[in-house]
BAZA-12177 format. One record per atom (N, C-alpha, C): x, y, z; residue in one letter. Coordinates in steps of 0.1 Angstrom, whole numbers, padded with zeros to 4 digits, always signed. Example, Ala and Ser with C-alpha at 12.3 -4.5 7.8 and 13.67 -1.06 7.14 Angstrom:
<atoms>
+0132-0057+0078a +0123-0045+0078a +0132-0033+0078a +0128-0022+0071s +0137-0011+0071s +0129+0000+0079s 
</atoms>
This chain:
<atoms>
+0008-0012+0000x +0000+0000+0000x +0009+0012+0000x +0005+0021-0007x +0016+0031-0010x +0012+0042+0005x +0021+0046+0010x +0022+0055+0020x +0012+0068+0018x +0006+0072+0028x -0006+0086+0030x +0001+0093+0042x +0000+0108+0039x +0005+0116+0049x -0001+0132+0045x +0001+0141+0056x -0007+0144+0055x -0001+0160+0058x -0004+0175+0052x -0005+0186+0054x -0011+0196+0062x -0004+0200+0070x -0015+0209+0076x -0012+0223+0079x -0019+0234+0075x -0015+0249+0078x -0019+0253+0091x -0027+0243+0104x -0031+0250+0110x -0040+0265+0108x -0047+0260+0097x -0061+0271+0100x -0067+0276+0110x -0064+0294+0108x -0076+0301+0113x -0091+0301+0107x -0098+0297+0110x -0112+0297+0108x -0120+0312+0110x -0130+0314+0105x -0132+0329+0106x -0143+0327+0121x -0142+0336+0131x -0142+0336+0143x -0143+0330+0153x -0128+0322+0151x -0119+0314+0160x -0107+0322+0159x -0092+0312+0171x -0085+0323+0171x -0069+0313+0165x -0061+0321+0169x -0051+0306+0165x -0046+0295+0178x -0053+0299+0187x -0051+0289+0200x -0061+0276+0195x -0073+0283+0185x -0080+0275+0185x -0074+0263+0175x -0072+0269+0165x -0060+0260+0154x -0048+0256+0159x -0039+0261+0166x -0033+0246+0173x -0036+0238+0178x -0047+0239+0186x -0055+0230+0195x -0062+0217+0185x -0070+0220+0171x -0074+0216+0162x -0062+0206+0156x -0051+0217+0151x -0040+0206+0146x -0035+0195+0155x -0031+0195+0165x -0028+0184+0177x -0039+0171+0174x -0050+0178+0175x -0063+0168+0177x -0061+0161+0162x -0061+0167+0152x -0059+0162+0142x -0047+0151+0140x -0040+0155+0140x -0025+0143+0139x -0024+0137+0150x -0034+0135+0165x -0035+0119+0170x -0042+0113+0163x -0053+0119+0154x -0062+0111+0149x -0055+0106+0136x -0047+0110+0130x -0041+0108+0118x -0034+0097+0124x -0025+0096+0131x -0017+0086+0134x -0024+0075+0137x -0037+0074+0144x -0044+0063+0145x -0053+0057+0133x -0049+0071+0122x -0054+0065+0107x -0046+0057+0097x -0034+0056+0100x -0022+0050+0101x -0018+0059+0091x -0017+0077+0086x -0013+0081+0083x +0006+0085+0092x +0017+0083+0081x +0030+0084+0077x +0038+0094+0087x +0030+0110+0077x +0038+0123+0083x +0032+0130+0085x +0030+0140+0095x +0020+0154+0096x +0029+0167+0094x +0033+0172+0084x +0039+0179+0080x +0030+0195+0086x +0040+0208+0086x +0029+0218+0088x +0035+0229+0080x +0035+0241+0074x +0037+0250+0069x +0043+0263+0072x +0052+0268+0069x +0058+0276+0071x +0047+0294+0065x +0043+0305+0067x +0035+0314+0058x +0036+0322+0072x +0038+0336+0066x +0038+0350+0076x +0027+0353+0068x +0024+0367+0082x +0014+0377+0074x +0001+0369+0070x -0002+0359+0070x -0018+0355+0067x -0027+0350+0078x -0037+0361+0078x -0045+0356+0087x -0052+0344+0088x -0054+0340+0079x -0057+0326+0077x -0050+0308+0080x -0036+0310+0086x -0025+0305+0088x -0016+0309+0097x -0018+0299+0107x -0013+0301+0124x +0002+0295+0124x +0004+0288+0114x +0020+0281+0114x +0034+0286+0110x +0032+0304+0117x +0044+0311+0110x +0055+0301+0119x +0057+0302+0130x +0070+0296+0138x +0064+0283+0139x +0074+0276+0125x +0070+0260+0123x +0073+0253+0131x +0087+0254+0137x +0096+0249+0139x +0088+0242+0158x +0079+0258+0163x +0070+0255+0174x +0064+0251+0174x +0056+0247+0163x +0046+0239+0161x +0044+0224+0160x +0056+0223+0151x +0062+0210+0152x +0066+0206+0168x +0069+0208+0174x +0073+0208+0186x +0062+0200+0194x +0050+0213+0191x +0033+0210+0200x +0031+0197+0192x +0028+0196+0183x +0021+0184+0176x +0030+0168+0179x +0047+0170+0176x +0055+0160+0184x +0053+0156+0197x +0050+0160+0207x +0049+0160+0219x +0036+0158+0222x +0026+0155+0216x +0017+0153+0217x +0009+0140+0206x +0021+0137+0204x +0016+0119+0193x +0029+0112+0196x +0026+0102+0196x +0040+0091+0196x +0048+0083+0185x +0038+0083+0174x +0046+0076+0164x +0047+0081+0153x +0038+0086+0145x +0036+0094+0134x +0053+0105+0135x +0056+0105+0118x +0066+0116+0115x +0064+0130+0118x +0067+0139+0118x +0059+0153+0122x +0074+0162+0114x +0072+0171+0106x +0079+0179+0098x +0071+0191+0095x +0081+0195+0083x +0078+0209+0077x +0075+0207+0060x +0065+0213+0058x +0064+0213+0045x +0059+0228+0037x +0069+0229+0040x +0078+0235+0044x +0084+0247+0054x +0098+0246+0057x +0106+0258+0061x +0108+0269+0048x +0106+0274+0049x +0111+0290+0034x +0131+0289+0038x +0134+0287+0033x +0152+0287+0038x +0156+0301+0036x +0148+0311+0023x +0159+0318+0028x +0153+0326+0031x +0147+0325+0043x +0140+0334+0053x +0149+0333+0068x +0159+0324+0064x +0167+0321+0077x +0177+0322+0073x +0190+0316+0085x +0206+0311+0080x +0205+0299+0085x +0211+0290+0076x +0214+0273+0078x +0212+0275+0092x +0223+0279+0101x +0224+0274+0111x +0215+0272+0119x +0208+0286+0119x +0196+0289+0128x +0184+0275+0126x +0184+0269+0114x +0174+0258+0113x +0179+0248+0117x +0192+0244+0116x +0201+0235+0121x +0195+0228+0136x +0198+0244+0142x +0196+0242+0158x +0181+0237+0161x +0173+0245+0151x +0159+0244+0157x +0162+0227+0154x +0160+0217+0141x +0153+0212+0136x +0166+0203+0143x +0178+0203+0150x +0189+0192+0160x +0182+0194+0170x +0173+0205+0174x +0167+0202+0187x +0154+0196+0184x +0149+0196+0175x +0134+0186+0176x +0140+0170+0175x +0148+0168+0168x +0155+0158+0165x +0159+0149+0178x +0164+0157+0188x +0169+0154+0200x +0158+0150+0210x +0145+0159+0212x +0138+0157+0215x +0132+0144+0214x +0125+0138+0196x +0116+0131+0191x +0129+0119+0184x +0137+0116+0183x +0146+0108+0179x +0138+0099+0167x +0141+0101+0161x +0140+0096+0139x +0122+0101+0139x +0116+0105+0144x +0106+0112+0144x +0111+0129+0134x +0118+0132+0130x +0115+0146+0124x +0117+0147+0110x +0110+0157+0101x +0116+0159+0086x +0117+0170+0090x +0126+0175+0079x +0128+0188+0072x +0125+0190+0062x +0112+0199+0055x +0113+0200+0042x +0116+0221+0038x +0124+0221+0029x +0126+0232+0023x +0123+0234+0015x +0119+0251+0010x +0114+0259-0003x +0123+0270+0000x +0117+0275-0013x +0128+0291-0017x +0118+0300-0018x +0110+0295-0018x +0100+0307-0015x +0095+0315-0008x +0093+0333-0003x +0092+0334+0007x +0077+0335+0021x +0069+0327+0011x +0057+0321+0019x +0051+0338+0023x +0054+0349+0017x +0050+0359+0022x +0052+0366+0012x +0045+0380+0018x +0046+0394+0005x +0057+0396+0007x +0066+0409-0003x +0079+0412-0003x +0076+0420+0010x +0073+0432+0012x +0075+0433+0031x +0073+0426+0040x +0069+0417+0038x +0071+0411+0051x +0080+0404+0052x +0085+0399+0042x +0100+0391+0037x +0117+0399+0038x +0111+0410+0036x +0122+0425+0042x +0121+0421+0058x +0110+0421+0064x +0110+0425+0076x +0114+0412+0083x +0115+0399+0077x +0117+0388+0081x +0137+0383+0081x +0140+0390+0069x +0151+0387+0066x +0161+0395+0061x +0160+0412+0061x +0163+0424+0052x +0169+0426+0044x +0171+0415+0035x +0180+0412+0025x +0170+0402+0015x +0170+0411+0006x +0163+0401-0006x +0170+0403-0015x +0182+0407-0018x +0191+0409-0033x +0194+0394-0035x +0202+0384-0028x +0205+0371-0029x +0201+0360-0027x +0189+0360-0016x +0188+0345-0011x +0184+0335-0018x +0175+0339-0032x +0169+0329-0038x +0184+0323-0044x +0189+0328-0049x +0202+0323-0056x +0212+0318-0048x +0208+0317-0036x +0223+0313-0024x +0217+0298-0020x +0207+0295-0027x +0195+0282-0017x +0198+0274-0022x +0207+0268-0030x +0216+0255-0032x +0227+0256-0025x +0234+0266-0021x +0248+0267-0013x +0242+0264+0000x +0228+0274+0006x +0219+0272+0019x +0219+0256+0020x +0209+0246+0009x +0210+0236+0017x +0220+0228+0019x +0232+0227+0006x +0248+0224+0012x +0253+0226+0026x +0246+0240+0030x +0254+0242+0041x +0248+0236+0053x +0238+0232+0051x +0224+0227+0063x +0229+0215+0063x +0231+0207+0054x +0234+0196+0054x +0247+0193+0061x +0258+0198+0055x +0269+0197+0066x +0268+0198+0082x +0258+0208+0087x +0258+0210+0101x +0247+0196+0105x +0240+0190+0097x +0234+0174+0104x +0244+0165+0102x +0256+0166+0094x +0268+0155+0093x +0277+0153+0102x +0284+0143+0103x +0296+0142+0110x +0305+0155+0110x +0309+0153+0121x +0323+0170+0125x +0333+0167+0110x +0338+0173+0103x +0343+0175+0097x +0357+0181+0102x +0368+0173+0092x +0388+0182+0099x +0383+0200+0096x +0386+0208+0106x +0386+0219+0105x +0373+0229+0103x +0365+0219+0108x +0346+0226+0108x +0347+0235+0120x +0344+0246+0123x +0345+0255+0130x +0330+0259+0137x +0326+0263+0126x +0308+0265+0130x +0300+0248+0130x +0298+0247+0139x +0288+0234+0145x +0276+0236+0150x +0265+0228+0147x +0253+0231+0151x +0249+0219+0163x +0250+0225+0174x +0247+0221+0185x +0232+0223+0194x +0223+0211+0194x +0221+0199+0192x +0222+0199+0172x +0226+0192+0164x +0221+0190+0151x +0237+0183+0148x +0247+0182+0149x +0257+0173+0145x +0254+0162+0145x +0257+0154+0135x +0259+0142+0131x +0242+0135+0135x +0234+0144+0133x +0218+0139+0136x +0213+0137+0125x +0220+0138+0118x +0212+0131+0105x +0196+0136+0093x +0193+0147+0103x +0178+0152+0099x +0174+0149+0086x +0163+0142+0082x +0164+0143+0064x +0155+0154+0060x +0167+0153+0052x +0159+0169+0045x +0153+0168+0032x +0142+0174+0029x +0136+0173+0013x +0131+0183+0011x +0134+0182-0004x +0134+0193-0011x +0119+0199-0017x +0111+0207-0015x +0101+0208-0021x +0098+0220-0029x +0086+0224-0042x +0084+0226-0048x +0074+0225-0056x +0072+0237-0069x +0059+0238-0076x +0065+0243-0091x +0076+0239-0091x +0085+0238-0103x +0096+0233-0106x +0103+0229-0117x +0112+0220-0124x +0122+0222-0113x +0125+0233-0110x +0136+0242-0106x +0142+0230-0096x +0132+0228-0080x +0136+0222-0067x +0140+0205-0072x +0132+0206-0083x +0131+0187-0087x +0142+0186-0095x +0152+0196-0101x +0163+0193-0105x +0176+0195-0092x +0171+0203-0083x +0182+0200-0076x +0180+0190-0068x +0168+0187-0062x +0169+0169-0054x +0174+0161-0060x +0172+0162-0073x +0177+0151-0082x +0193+0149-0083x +0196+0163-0084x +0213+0162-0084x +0220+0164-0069x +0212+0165-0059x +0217+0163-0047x +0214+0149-0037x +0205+0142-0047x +0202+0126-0041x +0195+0133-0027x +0185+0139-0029x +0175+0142-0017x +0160+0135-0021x +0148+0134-0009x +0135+0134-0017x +0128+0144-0021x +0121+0144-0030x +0118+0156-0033x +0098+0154-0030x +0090+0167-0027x +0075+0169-0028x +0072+0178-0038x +0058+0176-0044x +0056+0186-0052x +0042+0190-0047x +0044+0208-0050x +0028+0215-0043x +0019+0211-0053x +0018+0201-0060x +0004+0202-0068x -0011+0203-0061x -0009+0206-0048x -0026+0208-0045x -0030+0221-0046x -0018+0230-0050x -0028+0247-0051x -0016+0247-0065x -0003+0240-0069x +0002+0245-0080x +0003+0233-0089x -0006+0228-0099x -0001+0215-0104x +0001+0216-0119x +0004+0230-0123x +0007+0229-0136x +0021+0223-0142x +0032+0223-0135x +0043+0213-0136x +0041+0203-0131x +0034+0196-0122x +0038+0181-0118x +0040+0171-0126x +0037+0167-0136x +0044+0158-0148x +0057+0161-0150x +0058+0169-0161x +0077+0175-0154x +0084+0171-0148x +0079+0181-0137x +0091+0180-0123x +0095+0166-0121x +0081+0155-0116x +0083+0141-0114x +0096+0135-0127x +0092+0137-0138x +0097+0132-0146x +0117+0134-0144x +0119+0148-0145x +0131+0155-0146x +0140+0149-0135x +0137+0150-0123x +0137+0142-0105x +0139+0126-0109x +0129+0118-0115x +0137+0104-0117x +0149+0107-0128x +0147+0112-0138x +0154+0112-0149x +0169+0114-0143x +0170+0126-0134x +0186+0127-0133x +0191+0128-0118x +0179+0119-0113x +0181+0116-0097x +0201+0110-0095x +0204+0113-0085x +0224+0111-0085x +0218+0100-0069x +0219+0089-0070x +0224+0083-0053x +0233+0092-0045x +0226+0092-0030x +0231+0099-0017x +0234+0087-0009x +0239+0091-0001x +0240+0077+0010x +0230+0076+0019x +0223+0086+0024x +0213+0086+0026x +0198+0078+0020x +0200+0084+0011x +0187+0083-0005x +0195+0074-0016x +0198+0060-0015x +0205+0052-0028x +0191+0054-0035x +0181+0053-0035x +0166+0059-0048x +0163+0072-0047x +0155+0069-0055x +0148+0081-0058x +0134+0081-0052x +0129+0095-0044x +0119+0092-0034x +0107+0102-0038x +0097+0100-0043x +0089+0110-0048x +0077+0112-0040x +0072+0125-0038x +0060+0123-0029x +0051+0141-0040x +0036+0138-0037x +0029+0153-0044x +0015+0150-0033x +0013+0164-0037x +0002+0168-0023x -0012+0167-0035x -0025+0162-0031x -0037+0169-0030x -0044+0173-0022x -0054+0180-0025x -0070+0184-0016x -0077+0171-0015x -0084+0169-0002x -0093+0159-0004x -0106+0167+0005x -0116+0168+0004x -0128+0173+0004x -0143+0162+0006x -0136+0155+0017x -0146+0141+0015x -0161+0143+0026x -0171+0141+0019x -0181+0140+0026x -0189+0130+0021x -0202+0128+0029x -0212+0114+0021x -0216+0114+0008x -0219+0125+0005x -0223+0125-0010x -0210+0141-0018x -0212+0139-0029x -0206+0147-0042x -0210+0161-0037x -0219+0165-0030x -0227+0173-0035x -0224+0184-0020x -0222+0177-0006x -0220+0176+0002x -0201+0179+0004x -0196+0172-0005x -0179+0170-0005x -0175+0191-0014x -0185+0193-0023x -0186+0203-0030x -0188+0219-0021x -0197+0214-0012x -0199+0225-0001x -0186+0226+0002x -0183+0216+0011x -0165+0220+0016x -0155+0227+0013x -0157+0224+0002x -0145+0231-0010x -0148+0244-0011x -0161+0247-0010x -0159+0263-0012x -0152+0268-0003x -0149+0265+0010x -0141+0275+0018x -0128+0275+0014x -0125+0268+0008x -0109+0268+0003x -0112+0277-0011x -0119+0274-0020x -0121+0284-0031x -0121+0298-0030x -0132+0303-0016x -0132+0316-0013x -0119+0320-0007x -0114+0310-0001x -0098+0313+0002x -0085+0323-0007x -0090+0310-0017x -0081+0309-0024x -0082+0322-0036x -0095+0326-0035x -0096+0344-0044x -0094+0349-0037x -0102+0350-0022x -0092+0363-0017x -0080+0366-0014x -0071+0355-0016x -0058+0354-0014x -0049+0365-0034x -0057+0357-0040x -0056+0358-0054x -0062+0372-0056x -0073+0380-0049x -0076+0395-0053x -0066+0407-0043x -0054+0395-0036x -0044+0404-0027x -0053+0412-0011x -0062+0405-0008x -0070+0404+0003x -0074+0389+0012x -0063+0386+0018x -0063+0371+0023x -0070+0377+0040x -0075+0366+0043x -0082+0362+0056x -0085+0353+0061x -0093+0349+0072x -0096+0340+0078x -0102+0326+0068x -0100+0312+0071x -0107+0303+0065x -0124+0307+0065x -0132+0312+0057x -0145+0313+0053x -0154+0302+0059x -0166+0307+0058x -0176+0290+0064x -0180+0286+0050x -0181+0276+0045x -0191+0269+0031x -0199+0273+0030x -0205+0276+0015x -0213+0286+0011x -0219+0271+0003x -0231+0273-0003x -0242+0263-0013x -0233+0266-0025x -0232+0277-0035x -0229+0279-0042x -0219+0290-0046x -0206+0286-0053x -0198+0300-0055x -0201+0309-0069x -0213+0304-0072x -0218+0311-0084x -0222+0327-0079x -0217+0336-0090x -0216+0349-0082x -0206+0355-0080x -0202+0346-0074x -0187+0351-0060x -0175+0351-0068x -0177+0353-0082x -0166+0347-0090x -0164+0358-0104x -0156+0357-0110x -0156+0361-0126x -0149+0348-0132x -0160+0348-0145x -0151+0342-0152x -0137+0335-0150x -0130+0342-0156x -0117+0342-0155x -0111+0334-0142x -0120+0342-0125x -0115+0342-0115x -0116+0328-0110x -0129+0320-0117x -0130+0310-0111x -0125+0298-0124x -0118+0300-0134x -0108+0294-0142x -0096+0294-0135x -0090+0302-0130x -0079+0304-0121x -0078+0292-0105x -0085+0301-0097x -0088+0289-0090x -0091+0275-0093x -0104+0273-0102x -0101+0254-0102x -0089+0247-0109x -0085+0255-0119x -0065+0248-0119x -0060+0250-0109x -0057+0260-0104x -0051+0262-0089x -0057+0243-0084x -0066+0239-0079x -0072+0235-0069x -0072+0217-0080x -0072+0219-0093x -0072+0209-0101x -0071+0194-0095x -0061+0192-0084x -0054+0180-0079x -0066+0178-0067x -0074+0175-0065x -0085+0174-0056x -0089+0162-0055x -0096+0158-0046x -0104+0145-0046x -0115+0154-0037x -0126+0154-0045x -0139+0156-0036x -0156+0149-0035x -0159+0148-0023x -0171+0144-0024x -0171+0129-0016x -0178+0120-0019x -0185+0103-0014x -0168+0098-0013x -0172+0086+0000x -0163+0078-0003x -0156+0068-0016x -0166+0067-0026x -0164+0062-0042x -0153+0071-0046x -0160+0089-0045x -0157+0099-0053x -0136+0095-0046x -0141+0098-0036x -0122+0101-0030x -0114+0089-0038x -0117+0073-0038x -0112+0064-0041x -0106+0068-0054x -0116+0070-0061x -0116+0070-0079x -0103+0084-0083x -0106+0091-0076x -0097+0105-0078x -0082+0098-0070x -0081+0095-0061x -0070+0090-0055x -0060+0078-0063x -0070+0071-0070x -0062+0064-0080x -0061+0068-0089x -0068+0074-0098x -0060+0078-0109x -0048+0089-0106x -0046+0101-0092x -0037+0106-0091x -0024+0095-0085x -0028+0086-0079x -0015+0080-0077x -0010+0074-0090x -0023+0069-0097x -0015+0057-0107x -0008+0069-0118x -0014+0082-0125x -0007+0093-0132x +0006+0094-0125x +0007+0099-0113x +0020+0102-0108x +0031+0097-0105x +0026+0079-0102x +0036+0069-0101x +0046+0073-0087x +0039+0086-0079x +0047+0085-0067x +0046+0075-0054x +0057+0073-0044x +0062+0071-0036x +0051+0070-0024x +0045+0083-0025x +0036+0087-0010x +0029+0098-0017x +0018+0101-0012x +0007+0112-0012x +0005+0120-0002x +0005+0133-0005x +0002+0139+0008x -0010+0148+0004x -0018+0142+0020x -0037+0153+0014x -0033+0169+0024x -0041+0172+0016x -0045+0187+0025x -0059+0191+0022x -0063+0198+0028x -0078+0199+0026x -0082+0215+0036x -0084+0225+0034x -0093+0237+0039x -0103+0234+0043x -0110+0231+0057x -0120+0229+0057x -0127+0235+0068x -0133+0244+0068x -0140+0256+0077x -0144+0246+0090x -0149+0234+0090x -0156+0230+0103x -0142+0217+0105x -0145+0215+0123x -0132+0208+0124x -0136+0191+0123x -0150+0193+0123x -0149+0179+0128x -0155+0174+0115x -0157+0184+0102x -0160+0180+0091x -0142+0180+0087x -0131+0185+0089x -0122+0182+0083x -0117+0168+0089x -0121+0165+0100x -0114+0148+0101x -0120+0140+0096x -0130+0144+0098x -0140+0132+0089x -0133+0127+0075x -0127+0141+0066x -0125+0139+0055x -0108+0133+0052x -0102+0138+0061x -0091+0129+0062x -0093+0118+0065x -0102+0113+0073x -0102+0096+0074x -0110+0090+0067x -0114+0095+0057x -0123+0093+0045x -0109+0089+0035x -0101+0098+0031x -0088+0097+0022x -0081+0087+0030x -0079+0084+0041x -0071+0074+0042x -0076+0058+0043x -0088+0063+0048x -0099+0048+0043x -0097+0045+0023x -0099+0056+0019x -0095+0054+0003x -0084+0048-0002x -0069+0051+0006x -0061+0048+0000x -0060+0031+0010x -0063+0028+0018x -0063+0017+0023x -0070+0005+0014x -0081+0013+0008x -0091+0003-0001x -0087+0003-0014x -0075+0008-0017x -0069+0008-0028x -0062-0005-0029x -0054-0010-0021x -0045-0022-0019x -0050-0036-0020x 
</atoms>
């Protein structure tokens, strides 16, 4: 049975607060782990109201400490919103903590507007272009001491963290590929590359000692309720999300609406459903059917769901709907 795991931004919901969404995400990844879902990765994003997981690295923390077996990571850290080291420490100290319990996943992007990315890091002339030297350098501080290593990341030496690489373009999947890392792809809000990228990533994957294969994993939405019609309601909160995010007016997760007819232009809502394309919504059939043909199209490794879903105990439902699907896949 191919591996299920699982995304989470810790949503704000619109009048709730973000005590209330970590509280929510906790609850959620005991229940994932007892879905026999993999990893509970969580998101790195400033500046959005709608997204409680700026300091990932603490969140990870709450959610580790609060499950026992399940993986718990990042999907990502923004790297150059930091310096190696500084993640080094954080992610040697979860490490130390949760022992083979952690990932690290990295992007180059800065999960934020350009001010807030000033104000996060006040240097934006280089970092996108320094983020192959960045994760060279991350990597050495989880390795063995090296003759003449000077700067050491303490807890994080020779801890081994695995790091992966993630992404929503060719770009990240050619460097995992030549750095023998695993790589994820964002196809649940970006899936216009995902054929590509996948392809490019085996094609000129290099063995690590870590990684002798090649390890592929891509995200969707899953949106599951009893019926189609019912799975469709759900999704509008992530739709209405996902324009107001797109008209440069982001906010709290919305409640589900009957219909987004209206609420839309043309155009606006051609935008969004590519955005959102990678989905499984609706009946337990519906999730099955969409779940297989995205695994069998993608030929990946592991799946990871994500899902926006305004009510909490309609979002678990729907995660354990996706992982009943991929269980009944086997």
């Amino acid at each position: 049975m191919i591996r299920y795991s699982l995304l989470d931004l810790a949503p704000i919901a619109e009048g709730s607060t973000a005590s209330d969404a970590f509280r929510h995400s906790l609850d959620l990844a005991r229940k994932a782990e007892a879905w026999g879902y993999h990893r509970f990765w969580l998101a790195e994003h400033h500046g959005m109201p709608g997204i409680a997981s700026a300091a990932t690295a603490v969140v990870i923390a709450h959610v580790a400490g609060g499950t026992e077996r399940i993986r718990v990571g990042s999907g990502g850290v923004m790297l150059p919103n930091h310096a190696p080291l500084v993640i080094a420490e954080q992610f040697g100290t979860l490490e130390s903590l949760f022992p083979g319990r952690i990932d690290l996943g990295l992007g180059r992007a800065p999960g934020t507007d350009q001010a807030t990315a000033y104000a996060l890091r006040r240097d934006l002339h280089s970092s996108a272009e320094q983020f192959p030297q960045d994760v060279q350098e991350l990597r050495r501080y989880f390795g063995p001491l090296q003759s003449g290593q000077h700067v050491k990341a303490i807890p994080g030496l020779g801890l081994g963290v695995p790091i992966w690489l993630l992404g929503s373009s060719t770009y990240s999947a050619q460097l995992a590929a030549e750095l023998g890392l695993p790589f994820a792809f964002a196809s649940h809000f970006a899936p216009g590359l995902l054929d590509e990228a996948l392809a490019i990533y085996r094609r000129y994957f290099r063995p690590s000692e870590q990684w002798p294969q090649s390890y592929a994993m891509a995200a969707m939405n899953v949106f599951g309720a009893e019926t189609d019609e019912a799975g469709a309601v759900l999704m509008s909160s992530a739709q209405q999300q996902f324009l107001a995010l797109r008209r440069g007016h982001p906010g709290p997760l919305p409640p589900p609406v009957p219909t987004m007819a209206g609420r839309w232009s043309d155009a606006e809502r051609s935008g969004v459903e590519q955005a959102l394309a990678c989905s499984a919504v609706g009946s337990p059939e519906s999730l099955r059917q969409a779940i297989a043909r995205f695994v069998e199209r993608t030929g990946v490794d592991e799946v990871m769901f994500a899902g926006q879903i305004y009510d909490h105990q309609a979002r678990l439902r729907s995660f354990e709907m996706a992982a009943e699907a991929v269980q009944a896949l086997s």
